[in-house]
C-alpha positions as CSV (number, residue, x, y, z in Angstrom):
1,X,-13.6,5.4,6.0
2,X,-12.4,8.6,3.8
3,X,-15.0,9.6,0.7
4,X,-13.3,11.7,-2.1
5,X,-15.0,15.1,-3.4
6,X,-15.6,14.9,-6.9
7,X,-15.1,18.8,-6.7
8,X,-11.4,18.8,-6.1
9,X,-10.3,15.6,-5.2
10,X,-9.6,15.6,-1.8
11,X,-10.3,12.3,0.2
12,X,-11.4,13.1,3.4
13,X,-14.7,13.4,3.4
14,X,-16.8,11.8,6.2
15,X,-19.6,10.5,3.6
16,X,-20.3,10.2,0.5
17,X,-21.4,13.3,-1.3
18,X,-24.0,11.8,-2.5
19,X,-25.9,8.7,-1.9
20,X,-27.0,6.3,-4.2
21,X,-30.0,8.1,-4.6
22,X,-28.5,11.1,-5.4
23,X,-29.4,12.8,-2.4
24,X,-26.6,15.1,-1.1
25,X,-24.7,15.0,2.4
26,X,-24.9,18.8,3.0
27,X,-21.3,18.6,4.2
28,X,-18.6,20.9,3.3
29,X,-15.0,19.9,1.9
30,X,-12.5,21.2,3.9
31,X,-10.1,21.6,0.7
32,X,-12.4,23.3,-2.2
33,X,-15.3,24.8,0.4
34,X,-18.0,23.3,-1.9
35,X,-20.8,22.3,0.2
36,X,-23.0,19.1,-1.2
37,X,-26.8,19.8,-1.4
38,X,-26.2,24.1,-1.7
39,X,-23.7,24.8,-4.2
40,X,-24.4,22.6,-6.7
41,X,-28.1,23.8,-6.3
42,X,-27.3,27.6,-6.3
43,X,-24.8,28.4,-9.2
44,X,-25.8,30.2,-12.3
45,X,-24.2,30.2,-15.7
46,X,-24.0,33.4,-17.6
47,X,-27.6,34.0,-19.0
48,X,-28.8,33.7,-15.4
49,X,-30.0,30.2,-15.4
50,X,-29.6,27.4,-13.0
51,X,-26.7,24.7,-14.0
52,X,-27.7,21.1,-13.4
53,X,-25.4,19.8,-10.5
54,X,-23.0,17.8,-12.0
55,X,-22.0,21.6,-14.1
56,X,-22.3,23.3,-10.5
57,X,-19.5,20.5,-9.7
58,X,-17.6,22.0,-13.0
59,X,-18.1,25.3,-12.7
60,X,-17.3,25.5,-9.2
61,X,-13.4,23.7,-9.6
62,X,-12.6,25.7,-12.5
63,X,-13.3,28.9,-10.4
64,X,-11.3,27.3,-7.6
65,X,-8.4,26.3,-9.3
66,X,-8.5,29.9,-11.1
67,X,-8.4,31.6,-7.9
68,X,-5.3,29.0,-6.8
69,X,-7.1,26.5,-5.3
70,X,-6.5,28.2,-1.6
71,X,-7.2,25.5,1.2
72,X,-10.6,26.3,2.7
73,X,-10.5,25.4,6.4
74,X,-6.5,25.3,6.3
75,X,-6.6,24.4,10.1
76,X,-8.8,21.3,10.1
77,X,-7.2,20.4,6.4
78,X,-4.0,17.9,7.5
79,X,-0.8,19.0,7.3
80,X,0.5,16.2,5.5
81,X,-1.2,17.3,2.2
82,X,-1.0,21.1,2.8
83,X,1.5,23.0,-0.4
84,X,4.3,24.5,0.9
């Protein structure tokens, strides 16, 4: 079974994000790069302060898509869903 990030959408995660405790899987999407249990702990808003994960989750996919949302593992992402 194939989870879906809730960073960019991409379903092919090997777990769930996060389980139903809310405690993060640590594993990186091969699409976005965001990596469960780091990122959403380590991103800072303007004033320096800590967003709450769910905003890391935000933050993070606007920045992607601004920087046009390039593949992060492109040769591990399949092929089938690759732009071209």
């Amino acid at each position: 079974m194939k989870y879906i990030c809730p960073v960019c959408g991409f379903k092919g995660l090997t777990e769930p994000a996060y389980d139903d405790r809310g405690n993060h899987s640590y594993e990186i999407c091969l699409c976005c790069g965001f990596q469960f249990g780091f990122d959403d702990y380590e991103m800072t808003s303007e004033d320096g302060s800590y967003l709450e994960p769910s905003e890391s989750i935000i933050a993070y996919r606007k920045k992607w898509l601004a920087a046009g949302a390039v593949i992060f593992s492109p040769e591990c992402y399949p092929q089938h869903q690759q732009q071209r």
